[in-house]
MIPAVEX-709919 format. One line per field, with one value per residue: residue number from 1; residue in one letter; x, y, z of N, C-alpha, C in turn. Coordinates in steps of 0.02 Angstrom, whole numbers. Example, Ala and Ser with C-alpha at 12.3 -4.5 7.8 and 13.67 -1.06 7.14 Angstrom:
<rs>
resi = [1; 2]
resn = [A; S]
n_east = [660; 642]
n_north = [-284; -112]
n_up = [390; 354]
ca_east = [615; 684]
ca_north = [-225; -53]
ca_up = [390; 357]
c_east = [660; 645]
c_north = [-165; 2]
c_up = [390; 394]
</rs>
This chain:
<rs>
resi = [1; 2; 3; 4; 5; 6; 7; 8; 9; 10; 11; 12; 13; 14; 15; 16; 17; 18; 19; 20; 21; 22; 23; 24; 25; 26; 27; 28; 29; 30; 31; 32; 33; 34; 35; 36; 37; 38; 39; 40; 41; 42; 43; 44; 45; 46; 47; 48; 49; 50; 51; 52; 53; 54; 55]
resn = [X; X; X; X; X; X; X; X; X; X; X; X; X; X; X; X; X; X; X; X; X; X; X; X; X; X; X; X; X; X; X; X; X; X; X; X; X; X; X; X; X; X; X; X; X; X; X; X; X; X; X; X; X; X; X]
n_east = [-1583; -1564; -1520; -1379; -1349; -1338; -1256; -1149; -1144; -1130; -1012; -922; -941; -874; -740; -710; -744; -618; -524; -514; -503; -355; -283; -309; -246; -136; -118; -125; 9; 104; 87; 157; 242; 303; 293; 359; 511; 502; 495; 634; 718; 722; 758; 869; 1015; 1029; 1076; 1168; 1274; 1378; 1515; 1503; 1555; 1516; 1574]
n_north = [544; 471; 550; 563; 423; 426; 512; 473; 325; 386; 430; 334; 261; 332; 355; 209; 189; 279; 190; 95; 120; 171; 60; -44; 70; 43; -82; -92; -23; -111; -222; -174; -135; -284; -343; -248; -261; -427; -391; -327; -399; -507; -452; -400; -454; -481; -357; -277; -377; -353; -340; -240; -60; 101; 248]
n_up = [1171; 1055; 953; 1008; 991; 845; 815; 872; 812; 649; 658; 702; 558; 480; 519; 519; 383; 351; 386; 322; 185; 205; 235; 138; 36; 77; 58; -61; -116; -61; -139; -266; -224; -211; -319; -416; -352; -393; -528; -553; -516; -584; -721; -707; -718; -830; -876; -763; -701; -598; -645; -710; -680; -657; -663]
ca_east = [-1529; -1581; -1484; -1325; -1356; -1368; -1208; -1089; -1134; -1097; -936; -890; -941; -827; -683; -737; -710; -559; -462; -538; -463; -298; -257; -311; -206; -70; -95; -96; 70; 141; 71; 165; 331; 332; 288; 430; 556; 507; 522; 706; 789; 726; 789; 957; 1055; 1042; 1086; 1229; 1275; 1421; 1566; 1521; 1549; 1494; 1631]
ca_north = [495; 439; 594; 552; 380; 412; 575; 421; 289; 436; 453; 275; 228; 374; 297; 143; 217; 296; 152; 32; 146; 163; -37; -52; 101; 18; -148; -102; -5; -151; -270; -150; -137; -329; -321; -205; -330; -460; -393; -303; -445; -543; -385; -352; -520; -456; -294; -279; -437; -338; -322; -170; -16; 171; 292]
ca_up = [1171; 1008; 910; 1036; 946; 794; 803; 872; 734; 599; 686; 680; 514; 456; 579; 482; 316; 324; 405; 272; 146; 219; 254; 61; 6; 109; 39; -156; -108; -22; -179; -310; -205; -232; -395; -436; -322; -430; -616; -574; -513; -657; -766; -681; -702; -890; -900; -739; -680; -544; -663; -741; -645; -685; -630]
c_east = [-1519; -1527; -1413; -1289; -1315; -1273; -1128; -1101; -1118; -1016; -890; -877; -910; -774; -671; -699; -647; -517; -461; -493; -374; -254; -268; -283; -146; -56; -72; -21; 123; 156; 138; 238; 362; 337; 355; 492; 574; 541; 578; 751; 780; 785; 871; 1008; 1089; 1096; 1169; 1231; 1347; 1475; 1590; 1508; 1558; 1518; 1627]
c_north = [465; 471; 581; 488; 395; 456; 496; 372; 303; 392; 390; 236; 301; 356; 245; 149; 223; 242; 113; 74; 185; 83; -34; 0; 62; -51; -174; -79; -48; -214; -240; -144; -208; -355; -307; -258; -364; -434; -357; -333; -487; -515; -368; -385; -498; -395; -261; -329; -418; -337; -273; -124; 49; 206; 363]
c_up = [1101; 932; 933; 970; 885; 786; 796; 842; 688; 619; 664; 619; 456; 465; 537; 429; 302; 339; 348; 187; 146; 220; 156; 12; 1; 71; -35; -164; -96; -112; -229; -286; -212; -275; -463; -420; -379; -519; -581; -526; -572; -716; -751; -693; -788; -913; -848; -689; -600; -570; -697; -687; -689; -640; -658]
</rs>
């Protein structure tokens, strides 16, 4: 019972792993999309303010 043990704690602390490195993929992705947000509305007010158009 002890190897049963031991096969399904592996299992979990693999389970474990990968989620823990998904949520913290997810969250630097999330950090860097608001990131971005931020600097190009700062940036945009400058450069096309809605009266220039590219035809």
């Amino acid at each position: 019972m002890s190897i049963f043990d031991l096969i399904i704690g592996a299992i979990g602390i693999v389970v474990g792993l990968i989620v823990l490195v998904v949520l913290v993929a997810f969250l630097v992705e999330l950090v860097k999309a608001f990131a971005a947000i931020g600097k190009n509305t700062g940036e945009r007010g400058d450069v096309n303010n809605g009266s220039h158009r590219d035809d």
